[in-house]
C-alpha positions as CSV (number, residue, x, y, z in Angstrom):
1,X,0.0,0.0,0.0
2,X,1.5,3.4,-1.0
3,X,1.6,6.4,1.7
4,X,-0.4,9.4,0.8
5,X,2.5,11.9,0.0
6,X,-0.4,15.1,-0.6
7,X,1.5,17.8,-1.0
8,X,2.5,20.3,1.8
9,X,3.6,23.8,0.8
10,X,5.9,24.8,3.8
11,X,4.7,28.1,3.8
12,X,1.2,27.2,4.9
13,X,2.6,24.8,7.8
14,X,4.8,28.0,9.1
15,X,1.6,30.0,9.4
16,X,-0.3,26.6,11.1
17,X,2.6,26.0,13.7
18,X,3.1,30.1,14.2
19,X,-0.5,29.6,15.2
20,X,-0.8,26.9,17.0
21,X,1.9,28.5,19.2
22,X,0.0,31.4,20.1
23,X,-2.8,29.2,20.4
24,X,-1.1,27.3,23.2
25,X,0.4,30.3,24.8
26,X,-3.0,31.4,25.1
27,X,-4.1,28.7,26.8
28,X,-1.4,29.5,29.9
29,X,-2.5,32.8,30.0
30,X,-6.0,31.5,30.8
31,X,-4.6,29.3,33.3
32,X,-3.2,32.2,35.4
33,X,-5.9,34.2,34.8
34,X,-8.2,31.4,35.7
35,X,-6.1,30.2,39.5
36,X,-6.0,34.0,40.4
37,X,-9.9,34.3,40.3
38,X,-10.0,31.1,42.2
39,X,-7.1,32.4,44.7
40,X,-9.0,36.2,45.1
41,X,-12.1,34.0,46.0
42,X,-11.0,31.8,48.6
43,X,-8.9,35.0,50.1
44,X,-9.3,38.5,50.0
45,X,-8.5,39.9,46.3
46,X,-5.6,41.9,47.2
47,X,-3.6,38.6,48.3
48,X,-3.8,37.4,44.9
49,X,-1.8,40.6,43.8
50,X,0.7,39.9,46.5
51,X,1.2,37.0,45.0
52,X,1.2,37.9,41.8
53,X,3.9,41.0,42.2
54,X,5.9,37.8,44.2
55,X,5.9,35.8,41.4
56,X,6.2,38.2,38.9
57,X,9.7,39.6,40.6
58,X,11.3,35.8,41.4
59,X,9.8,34.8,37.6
60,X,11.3,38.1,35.7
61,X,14.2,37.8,37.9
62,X,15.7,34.5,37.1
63,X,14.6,34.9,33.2
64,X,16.3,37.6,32.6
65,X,19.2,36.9,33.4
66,X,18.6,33.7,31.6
67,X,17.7,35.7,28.9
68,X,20.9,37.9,28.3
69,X,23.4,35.6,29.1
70,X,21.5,32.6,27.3
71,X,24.3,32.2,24.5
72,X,26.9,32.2,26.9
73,X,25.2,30.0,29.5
74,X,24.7,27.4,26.3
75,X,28.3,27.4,25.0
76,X,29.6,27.2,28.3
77,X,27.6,24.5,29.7
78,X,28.3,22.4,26.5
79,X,32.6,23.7,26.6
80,X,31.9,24.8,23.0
81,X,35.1,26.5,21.6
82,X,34.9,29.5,18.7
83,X,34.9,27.6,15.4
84,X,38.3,28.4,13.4
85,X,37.5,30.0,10.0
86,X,40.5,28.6,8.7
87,X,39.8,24.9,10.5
88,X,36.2,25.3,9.5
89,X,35.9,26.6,6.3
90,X,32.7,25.0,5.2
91,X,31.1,25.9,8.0
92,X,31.5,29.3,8.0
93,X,30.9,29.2,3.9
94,X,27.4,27.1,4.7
95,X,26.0,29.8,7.5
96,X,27.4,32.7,4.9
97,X,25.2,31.4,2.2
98,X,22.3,31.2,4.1
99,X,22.6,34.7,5.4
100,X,22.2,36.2,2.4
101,X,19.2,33.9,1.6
102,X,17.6,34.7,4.7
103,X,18.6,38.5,5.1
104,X,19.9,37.3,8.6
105,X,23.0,38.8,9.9
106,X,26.3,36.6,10.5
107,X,25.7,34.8,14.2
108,X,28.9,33.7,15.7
109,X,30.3,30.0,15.0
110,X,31.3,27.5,17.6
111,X,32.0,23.8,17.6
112,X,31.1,21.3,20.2
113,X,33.3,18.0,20.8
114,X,30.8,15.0,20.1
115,X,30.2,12.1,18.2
116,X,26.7,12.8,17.6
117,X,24.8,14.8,14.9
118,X,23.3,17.6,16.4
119,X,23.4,21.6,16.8
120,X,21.9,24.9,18.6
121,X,21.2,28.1,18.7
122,X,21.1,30.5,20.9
123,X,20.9,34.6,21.4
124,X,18.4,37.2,22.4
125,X,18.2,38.2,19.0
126,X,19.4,38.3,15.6
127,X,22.3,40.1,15.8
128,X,23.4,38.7,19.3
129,X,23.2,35.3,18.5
130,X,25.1,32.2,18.2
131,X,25.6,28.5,16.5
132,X,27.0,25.7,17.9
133,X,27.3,22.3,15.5
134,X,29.0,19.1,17.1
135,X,32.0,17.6,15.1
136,X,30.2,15.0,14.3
137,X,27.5,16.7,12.5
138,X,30.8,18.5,10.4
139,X,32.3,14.7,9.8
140,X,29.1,13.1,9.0
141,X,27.1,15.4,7.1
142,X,27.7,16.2,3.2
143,X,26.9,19.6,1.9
144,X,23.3,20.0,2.1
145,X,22.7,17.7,4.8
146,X,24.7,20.5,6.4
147,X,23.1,23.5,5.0
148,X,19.9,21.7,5.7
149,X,20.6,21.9,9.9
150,X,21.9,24.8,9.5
151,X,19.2,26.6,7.6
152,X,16.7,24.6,10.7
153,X,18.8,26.6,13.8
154,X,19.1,30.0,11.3
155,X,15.3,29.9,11.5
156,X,14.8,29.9,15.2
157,X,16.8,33.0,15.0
158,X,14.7,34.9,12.2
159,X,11.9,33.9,14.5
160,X,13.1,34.5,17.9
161,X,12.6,31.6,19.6
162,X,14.7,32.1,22.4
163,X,12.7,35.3,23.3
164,X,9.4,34.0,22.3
165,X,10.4,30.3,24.8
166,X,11.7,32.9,27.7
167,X,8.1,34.6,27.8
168,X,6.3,31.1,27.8
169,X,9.1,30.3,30.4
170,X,7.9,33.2,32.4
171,X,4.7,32.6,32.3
172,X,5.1,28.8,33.3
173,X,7.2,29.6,36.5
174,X,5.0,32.5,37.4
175,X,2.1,29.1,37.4
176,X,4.5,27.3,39.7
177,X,5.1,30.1,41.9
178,X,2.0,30.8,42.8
179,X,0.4,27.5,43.9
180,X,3.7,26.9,46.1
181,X,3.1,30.4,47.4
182,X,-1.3,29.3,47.7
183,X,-0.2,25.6,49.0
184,X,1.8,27.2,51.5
185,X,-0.5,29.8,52.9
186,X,-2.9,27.4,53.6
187,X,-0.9,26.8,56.6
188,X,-1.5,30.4,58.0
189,X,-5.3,30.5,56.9
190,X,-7.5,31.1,60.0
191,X,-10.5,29.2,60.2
192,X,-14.1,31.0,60.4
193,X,-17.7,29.8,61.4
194,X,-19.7,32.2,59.5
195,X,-21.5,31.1,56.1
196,X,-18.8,32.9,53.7
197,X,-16.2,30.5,55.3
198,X,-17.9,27.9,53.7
199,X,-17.9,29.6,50.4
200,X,-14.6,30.1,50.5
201,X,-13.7,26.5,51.6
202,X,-15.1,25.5,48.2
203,X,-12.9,27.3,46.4
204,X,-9.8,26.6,48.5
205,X,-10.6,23.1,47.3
206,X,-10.7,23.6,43.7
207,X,-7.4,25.9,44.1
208,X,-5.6,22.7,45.9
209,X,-6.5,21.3,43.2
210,X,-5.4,23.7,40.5
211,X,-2.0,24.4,42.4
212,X,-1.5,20.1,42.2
213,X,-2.2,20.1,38.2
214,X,-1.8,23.5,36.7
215,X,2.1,23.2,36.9
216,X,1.8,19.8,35.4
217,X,-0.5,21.0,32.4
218,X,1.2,24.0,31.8
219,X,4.4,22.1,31.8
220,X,2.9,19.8,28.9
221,X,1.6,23.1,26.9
222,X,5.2,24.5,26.7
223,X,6.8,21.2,25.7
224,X,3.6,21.2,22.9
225,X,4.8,24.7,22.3
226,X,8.6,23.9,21.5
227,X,7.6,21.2,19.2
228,X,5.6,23.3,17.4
229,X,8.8,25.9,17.1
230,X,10.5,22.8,15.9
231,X,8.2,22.0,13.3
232,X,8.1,25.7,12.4
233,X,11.9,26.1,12.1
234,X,11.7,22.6,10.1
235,X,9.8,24.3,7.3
236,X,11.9,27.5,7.5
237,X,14.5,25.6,6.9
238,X,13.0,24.8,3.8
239,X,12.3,27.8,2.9
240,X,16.1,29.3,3.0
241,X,17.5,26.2,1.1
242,X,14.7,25.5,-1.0
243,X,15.9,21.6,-0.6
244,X,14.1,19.2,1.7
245,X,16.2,16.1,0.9
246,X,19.0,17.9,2.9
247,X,17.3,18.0,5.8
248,X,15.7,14.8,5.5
249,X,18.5,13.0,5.1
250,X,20.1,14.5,8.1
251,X,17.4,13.5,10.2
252,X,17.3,10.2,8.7
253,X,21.3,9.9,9.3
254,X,20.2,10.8,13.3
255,X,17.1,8.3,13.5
256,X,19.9,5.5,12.2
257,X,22.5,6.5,15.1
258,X,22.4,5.9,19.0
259,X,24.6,7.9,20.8
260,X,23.9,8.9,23.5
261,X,24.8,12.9,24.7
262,X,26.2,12.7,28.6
263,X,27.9,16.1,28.5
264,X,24.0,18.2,27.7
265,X,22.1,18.9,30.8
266,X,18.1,19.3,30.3
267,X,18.4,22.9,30.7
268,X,19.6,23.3,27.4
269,X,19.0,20.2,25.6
270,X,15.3,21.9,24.1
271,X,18.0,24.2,22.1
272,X,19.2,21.7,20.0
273,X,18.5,20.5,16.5
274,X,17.3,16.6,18.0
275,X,16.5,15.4,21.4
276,X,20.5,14.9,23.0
277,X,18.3,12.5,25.1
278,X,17.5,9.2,23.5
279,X,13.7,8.2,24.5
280,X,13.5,10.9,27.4
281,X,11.9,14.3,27.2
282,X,9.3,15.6,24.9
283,X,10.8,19.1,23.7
284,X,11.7,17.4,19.9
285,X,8.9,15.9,17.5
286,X,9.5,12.5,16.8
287,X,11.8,12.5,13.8
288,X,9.7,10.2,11.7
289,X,7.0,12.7,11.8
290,X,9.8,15.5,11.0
291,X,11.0,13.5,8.4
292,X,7.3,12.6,7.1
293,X,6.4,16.4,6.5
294,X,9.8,16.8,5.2
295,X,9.4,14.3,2.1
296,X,6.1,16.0,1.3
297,X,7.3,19.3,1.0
């Protein structure tokens, strides 16, 4: 039986995957919105705003930071050293060419001792921004395999991924913030006998329960969310090099190996091009659905 290879036109699945990211997003912000009515309804309004400023400083806080120093957090936390123009000639020729393609300016070039095929991103924007490519991805790639990964981390730059994942980030840890701040003021709650005690005790019930699952759930929604950049950057990719079969057959060249990545923590292992983490996480499509979108583009 044949597969149904229906055309896909890549720039109608960049517009479907741009949207079902803000759909998603939107669906956190209802979430917060959602736990403080609940919170200002089992307390007095005013302490879901202390709790929200709370968050909101400890959220911001550690993000930014993050967020500024991302690149450098990245190469360091993966010892990546400046790629070598002279040592790295096609590399620097590959992201050159696509540059010009894209209109993007020249990120800075580093490599990353490893076996495995894989690269990242990483920068606030364009023109602070970064690539890192393993040595194995230089030794085992041919030309447009290469160009094809390339093209793939050039897009999450043109669409500022790491900006647009930082604000989801926010927004998550704000989530978690608050029900450990709600969980934990339980604690401190004095009890009443009147009639709106009883009220209340209803909805410090269903805000238990919120501040159990809405961490969970949200944490699902952003991992939807980052699979959705990836399919996004997948047909961006396309779009620069205007040559699937180079990025297919990378992916095809990672589905065929097994090596597993011991130096990449989980903090940064959503920046690169495949899941570092053989069968663990959820950040990364599945590559035979990559790879199936791919072929009918």
């Amino acid at each position: 039986m044949k597969k149904d290879f229906a055309r896909v036109d890549f720039r109608d699945e960049i517009s479907s995957n741009k949207w079902k990211s803000f759909f998603l997003m939107t669906i956190i912000f209802f979430v917060i919105v959602f736990f403080g009515w609940i919170i200002s309804k089992a307390f007095e309004p005013g302490y879901f705003f202390v709790i929200m400023i709370i968050s909101i400083i400890f959220s911001l806080g550690y993000i930014l930071i993050s967020y500024y120093k991302s690149d450098k957090l990245a190469l360091l936390s993966v010892s990546a050293k400046e790629a070598s123009r002279e040592k790295y000639r096609q590399f620097y020729n590959s992201v050159e060419g696509l540059t010009l393609a894209s209109g993007l300016p020249m990120p800075k070039l580093y490599i990353m001792e490893s076996e495995s095929i894989n690269a990242f991103a990483s920068g606030r924007n364009p023109q602070n921004s970064v690539i890192c490519v393993t040595t194995g991805a230089l030794e085992r790639l041919n030309k447009q395999e290469l160009e094809g990964v390339l093209a793939h981390e050039l897009s999450h730059i043109s669409n500022y991924d790491i900006r647009y994942m930082t604000l989801v980030a926010v927004m998550v840890g704000m989530i978690s913030i608050i029900s450990e701040i709600f969980l934990r003021s339980l604690w401190f709650k004095s009890g009443g006998n009147d009639n709106n005690s009883k009220g209340n005790a209803i909805f410090i019930l269903i805000g238990v329960a919120l501040a159990i699952l809405a961490p969970i759930v949200v944490y699902f929604v952003q991992m939807a969310i980052s699979r959705k950049r990836e399919f996004t950057a997948d047909a961006n990719a396309v779009q620069f090099t205007r040559y699937p079969p180079g990025l297919t057959n990378a992916l095809k060249k990672i589905q065929k190996e097994n090596i597993p990545e011991k130096r990449i923590t989980k903090a940064v292992a959503p920046l690169f091009f495949s899941n570092p983490f053989k069968g663990m996480g959820s950040t990364h499509p599945a590559i035979e659905k990559r790879i199936e979108l791919l072929e009918k583009m």
